[in-house]
Every structure is written in C-alpha cells, then in structure tokens.
N, C-alpha and C positions, 0 to 999 in steps of 0.2 A: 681131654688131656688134662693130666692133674700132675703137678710139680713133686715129685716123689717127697720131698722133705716135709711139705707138707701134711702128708698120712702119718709120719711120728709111727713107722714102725708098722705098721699095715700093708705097705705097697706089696707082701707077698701073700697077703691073704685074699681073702673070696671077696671081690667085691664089687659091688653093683652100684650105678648111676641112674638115677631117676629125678623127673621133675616135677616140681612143688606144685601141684592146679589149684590149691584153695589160699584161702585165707587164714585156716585157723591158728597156722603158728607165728602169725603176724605180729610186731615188728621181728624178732629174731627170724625164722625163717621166712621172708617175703616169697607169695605170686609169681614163680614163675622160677623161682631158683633152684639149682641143682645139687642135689644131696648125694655124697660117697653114703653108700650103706654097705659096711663091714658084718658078710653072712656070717664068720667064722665070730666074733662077738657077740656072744647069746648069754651073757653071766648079767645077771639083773643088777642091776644098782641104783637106787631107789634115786627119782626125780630127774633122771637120764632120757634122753629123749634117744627113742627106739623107732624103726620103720615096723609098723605093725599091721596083721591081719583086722583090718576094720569091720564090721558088718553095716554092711550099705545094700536096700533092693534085693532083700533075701541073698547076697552074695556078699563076698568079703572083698576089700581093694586093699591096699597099700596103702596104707596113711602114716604120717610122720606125726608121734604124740609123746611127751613127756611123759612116762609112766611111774606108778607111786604103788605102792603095795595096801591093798586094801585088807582093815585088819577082821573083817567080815567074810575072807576069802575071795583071791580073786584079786583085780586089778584096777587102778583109775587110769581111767585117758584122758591126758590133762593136757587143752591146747593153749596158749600161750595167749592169745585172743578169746578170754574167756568173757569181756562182751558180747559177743557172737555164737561164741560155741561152748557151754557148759562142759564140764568135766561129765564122762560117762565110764558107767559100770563095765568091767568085763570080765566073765566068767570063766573066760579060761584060760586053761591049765599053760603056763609060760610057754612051754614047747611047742603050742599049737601058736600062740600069742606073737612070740618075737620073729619077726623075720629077721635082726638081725640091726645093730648101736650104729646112728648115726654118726660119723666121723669125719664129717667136713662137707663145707658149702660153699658154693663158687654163685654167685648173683649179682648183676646187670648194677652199678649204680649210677648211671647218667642220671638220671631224675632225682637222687637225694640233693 
C-alpha cells in the first residue's frame, strides 16, 4: 500500500513493487526495503537510479543501480556502496537494459 501523493503523478502508471536483497545501494537504498518501479518510465537520465536487467549465473535479476552513460558505448552500473560493489560495464542497448526509474521507497527504520 503506497499513499498515492506520494508517487507525484505516477499512481496511473505501470508499476511494480520489489524488495531490496543486497547491499549495494547502501545507505540510500538499505537491505530489505521496498522500491515502487515505474515500468511506463524508461526515458534515461543520466545518474538516475533505474531497476535494471543485471547479469548474475548466466541469467539476468533485477537489480536497483544508478546508471551513467558510458561514452565508449553502453552503460555504467553504478551502486551507491561502491566499497563493496565497483561500478560495472554494460553493454546493452537501453531497451533491453531499463526495466523501468525507481520512484519511491518505503523502509523499516526501527534500528536507525
């Protein structure tokens, strides 16, 4: 359940609810939190954090990464905890690339 004001204009579009399993876009997105991803949002805007086809195990997941235009062609996947997780190359073409722009995040803060 998500408070419609809070979408800013999205509540009629495609969108999808998923939850955060790693760390890489730690502190802004923490472990465990839940991301609105806006499908109908696919227009790139450089340093925007997008839900994107990842390749992981010869398969691709869903992963939540800040993406940057690479001027070699192609994309960086840029995780916010880049202690952890270097930024990585990716080679394709945006429409295979964006599942579709993160637009809002609901997470747990008992522990802060």
């Amino acid at each position: 359940v998500v408070y419609k004001p809070e979408l800013q204009g999205c509540s009629k579009h495609h969108l999808a609810a998923l939850r955060v399993g790693g760390e890489s876009m730690e502190p802004v997105i923490p472990l465990g939190s839940i991301v609105v991803v806006d499908l109908d949002d696919r227009e790139f805007i450089d340093k925007k954090v997008y839900c994107v086809n990842f390749p992981q195990a010869g398969g691709d997941i869903a992963a939540v990464k800040r993406v940057q235009k690479w001027n070699e062609g192609g994309f960086i996947l840029i995780s916010d905890n880049t202690a952890k997780f270097p930024p990585e190359i990716s080679h394709m073409d945006w429409k295979d690339l964006c599942v579709g722009r993160v637009v809002w995040m609901w997470r747990d803060i008992r522990n802060i």
